[in-house]
C-alpha positions in Angstrom: -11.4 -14.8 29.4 -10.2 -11.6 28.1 -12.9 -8.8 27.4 -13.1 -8.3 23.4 -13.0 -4.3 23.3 -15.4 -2.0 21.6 -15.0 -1.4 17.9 -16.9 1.6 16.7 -17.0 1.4 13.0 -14.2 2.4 10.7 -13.6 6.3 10.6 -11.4 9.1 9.0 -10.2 11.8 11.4 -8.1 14.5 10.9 -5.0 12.5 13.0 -5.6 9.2 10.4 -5.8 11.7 7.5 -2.3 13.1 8.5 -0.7 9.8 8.6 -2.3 8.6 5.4 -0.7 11.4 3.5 2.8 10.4 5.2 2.0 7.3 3.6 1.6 8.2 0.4 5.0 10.2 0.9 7.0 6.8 2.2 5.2 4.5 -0.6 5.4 7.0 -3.2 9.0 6.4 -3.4 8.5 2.4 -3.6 8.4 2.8 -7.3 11.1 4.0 -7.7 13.0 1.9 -5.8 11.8 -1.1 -7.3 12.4 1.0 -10.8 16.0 0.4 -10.1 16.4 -3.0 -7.9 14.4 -4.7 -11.1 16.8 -4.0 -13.5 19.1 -6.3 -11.7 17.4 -8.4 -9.8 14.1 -10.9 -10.5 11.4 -9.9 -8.8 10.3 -12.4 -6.1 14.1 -11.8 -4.5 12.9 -8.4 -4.4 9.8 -9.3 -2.8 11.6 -11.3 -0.7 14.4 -9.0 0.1 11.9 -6.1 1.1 9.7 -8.1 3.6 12.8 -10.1 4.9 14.6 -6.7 6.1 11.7 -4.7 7.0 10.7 -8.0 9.6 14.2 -7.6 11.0 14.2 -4.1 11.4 10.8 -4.3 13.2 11.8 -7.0 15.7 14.6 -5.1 16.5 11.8 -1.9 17.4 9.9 -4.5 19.2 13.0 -5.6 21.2 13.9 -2.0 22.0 9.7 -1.1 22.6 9.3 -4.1 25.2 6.4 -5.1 22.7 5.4 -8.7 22.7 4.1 -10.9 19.3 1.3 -12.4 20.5 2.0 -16.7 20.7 -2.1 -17.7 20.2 -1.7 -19.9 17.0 -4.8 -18.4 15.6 -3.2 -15.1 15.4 -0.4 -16.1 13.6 -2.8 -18.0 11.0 -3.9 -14.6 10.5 -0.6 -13.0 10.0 0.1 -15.7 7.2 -3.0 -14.8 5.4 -2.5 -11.0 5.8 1.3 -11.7 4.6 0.0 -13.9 1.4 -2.4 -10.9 1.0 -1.2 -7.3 1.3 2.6 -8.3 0.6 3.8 -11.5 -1.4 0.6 -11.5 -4.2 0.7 -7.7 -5.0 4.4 -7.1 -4.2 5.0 -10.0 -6.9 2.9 -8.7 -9.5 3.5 -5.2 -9.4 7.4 -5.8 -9.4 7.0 -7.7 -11.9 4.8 -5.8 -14.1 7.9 -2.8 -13.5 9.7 -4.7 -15.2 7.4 -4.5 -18.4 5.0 -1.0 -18.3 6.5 2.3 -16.9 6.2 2.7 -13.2 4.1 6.0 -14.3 1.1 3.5 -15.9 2.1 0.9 -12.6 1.1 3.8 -10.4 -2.3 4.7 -12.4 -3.3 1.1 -12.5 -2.5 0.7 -8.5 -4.9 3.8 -8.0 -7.6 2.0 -8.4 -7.4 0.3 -5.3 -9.6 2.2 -3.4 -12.8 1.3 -6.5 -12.1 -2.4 -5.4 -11.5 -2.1 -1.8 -14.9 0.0 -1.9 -16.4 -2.8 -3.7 -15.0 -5.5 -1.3 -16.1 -3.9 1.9 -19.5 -3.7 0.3 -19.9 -7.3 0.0 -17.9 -8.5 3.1 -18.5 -5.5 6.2 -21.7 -4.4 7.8 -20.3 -0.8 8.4 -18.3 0.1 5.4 -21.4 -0.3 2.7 -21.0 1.7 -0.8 -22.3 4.9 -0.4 -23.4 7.3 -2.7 -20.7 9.8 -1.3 -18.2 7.2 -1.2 -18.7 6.2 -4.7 -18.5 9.1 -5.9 -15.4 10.3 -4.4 -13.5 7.5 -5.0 -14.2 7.9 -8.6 -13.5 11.5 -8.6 -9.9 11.1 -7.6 -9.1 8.4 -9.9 -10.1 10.8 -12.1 -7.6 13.2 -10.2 -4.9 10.7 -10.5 -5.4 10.9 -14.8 -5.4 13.7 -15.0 -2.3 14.4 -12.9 -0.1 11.7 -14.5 -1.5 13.1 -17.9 -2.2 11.5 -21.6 1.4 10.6 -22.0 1.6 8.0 -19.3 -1.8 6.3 -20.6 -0.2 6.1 -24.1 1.1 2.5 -22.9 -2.6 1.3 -22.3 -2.8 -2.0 -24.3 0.9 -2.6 -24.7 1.5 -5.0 -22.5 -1.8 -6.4 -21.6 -0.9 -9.4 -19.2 1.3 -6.8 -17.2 -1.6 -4.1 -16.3 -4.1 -7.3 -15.8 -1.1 -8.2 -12.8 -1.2 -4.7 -11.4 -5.0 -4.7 -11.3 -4.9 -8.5 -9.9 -2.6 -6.8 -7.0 -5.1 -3.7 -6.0 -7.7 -6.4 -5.8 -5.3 -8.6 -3.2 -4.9 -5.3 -1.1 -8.7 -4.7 -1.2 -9.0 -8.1 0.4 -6.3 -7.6 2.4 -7.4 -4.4 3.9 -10.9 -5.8 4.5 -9.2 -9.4 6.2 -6.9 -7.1 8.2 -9.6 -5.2 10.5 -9.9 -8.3 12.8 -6.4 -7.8 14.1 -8.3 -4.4 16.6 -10.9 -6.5 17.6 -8.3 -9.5 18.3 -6.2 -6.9 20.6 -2.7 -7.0 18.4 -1.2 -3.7 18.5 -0.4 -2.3 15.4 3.5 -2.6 15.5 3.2 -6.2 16.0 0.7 -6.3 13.6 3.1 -5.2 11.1 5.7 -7.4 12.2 3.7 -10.5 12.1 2.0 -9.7 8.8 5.8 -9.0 7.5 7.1 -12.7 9.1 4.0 -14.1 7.7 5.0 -13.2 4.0 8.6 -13.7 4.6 8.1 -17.2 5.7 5.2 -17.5 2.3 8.2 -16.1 -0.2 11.6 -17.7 0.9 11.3 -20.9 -0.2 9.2 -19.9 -3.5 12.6 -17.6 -3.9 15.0 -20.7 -3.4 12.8 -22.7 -5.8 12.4 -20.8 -8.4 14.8 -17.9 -8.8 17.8 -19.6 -6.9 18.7 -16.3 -5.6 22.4 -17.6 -4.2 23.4 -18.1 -7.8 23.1 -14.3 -9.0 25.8 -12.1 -9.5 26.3 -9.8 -6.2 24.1 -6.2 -6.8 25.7 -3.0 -7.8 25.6 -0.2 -4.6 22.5 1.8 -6.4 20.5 -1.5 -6.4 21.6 -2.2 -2.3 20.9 0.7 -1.1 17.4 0.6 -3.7 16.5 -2.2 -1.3 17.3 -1.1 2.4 15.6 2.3 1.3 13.0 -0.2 -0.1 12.6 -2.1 3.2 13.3 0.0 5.8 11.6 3.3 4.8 8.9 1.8 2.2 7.8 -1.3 4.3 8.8 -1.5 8.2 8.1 2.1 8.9 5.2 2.6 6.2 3.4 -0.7 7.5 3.5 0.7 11.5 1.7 3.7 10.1 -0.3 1.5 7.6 -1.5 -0.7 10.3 -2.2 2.2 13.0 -4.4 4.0 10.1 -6.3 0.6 9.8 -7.0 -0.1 13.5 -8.9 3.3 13.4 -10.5 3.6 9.8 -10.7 0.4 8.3 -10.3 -0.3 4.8 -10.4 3.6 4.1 -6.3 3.2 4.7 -6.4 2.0 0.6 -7.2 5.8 0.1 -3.6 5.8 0.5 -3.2 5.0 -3.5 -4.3 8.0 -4.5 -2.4 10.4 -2.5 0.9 8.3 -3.8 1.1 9.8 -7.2 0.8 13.2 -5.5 3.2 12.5 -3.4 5.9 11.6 -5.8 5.3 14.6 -7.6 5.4 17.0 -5.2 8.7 15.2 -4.0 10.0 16.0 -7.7 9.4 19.6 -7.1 10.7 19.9 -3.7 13.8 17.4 -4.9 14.5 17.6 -8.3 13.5 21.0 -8.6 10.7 19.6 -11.4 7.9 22.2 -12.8 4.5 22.1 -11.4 2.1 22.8 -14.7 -1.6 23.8 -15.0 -2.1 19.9 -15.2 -1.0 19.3 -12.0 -3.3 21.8 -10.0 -6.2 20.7 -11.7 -5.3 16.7 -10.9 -4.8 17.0 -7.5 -8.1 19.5 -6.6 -10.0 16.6 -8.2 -8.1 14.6 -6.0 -9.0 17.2 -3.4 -12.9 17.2 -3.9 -12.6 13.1 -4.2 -11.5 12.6 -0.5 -13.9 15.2 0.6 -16.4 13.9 -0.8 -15.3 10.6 1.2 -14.7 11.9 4.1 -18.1 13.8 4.6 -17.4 16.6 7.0 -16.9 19.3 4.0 -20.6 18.1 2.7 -22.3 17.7 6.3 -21.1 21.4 6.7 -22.4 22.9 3.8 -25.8 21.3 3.8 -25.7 22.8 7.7 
């Protein structure tokens, strides 16, 4: 029988902090992908389309990696329920909620995925319990995240109710996704075929809900933006973002959902670095609540002032 390996509980280092920020950076531009792909396309074929690609490009990496997906039945139960999880209920809803509220309100309403994941770990971990600290942190960078985005972006609160309920459906299935998905360490799957299992899992979930309901072989062929919307879409947003996502989970647990509030700063720092777009007083003062929120998660800053 194999040995099950020591698990020491879930834990942000600096390394996992690194890769969670270039998370935010590779799903930060998700929206806006999907911003353009769902003005032509319905949104469970670009679901579909993302996990389909992104599970091709990562056998191929498993291929060229000599990396084996495990065969134990069990495992690949586990892979369908991660799939059904973190990608085809939340990819379905948020995609389609794009396609009624501005991706600016999508991306407030995803960032508060870390308040339910908090809450889910509570109820269903022994090591990740709500702490004081952790409560308050996460609640001091949602408040970030408002702030950054600013008043102009809440203005579509209560528009389009049944929309924003589907994006806050979809930060509740990553909470329970993130929580499910820590048994894949103590099970010994490596995170690369983690992600490419979880990414099979969904595909084989959403292909046949695509050919029954949207009848994808019958739409009219994509413009070029829209194509290359989706390979960025699946190969830099999913396959590569999901290794990383995965590796961040083996070591912290479902702190990786921290992720959501780093996104928004992400995209617009990528607007000032890209676009050339103006950094305003709003912005400082969004992302050092931000700032003091992950602190205040991560500990180390407090431990070292009460020392």
């Amino acid at each position: 029988m194999t040995p099950v390996p020591q698990i020491s509980g879930p834990h942000m280092t600096g390394r996992a902090w690194l890769l969670l920020l270039a998370l935010s950076v590779l799903w930060g531009g998700s929206f806006f992908f999907v911003g353009v792909a769902v003005h032509e396309l319905p949104p469970l074929t670009i679901a579909a389309s993302r996990v389909g690609l992104a599970a091709l490009a990562l056998l191929a990496v498993l291929r060229l990696s000599g990396v084996a997906l495990p065969r134990d039945p069990l495992v690949w139960r586990a892979f369908l329920v991660m799939g059904l999880l973190n990608n085809v209920i939340p990819f379905s809803l948020i995609i389609w909620a794009q396609g009624q509220i501005p991706s600016g309100l999508a991306s407030i309403l995803n960032a508060t995925t870390p308040i339910s994941t908090a809450l889910v770990a509570h109820a269903f971990t022994t090591d990740e319990k709500l702490t004081p600290n952790r409560a308050a942190g996460v609640l001091l960078g949602l408040a970030g995240v408002v702030i950054l985005l600013g008043p102009d972006l809440l203005a579509g609160l209560g528009g389009n109710v049944m929309a924003q309920g589907a994006v806050l459906v979809a930060t509740v299935s990553y909470a329970c996704a993130a929580t499910f998905g820590r048994r894949f360490r103590r099970l010994g799957v490596p995170p690369l075929a983690t992600a490419s299992g979880q990414l099979l899992g969904s595909s084989a979930i959403l292909l046949p809900l695509v050919l029954l309901a949207e009848r994808s072989w019958l739409l009219p062929l994509p413009s070029l933006p829209v194509l290359a919307a989706l390979l960025a879409l699946a190969l830099v947003s999913t396959a590569l973002a999901y290794v990383i996502f995965f590796r961040v989970m083996a070591q912290a647990g479902s702190n990786v959902n921290l992720v959501t509030l780093l996104v928004p700063v992400s995209a617009i720092l990528l607007g000032v670095l890209v676009l050339g777009e103006a950094l305003s007083l709003r912005h400082f003062a969004g992302m050092a609540v931000i700032a003091l929120g992950l602190a205040a998660i991560d500990g180390r800053a407090l431990r070292l002032l009460r020392r």
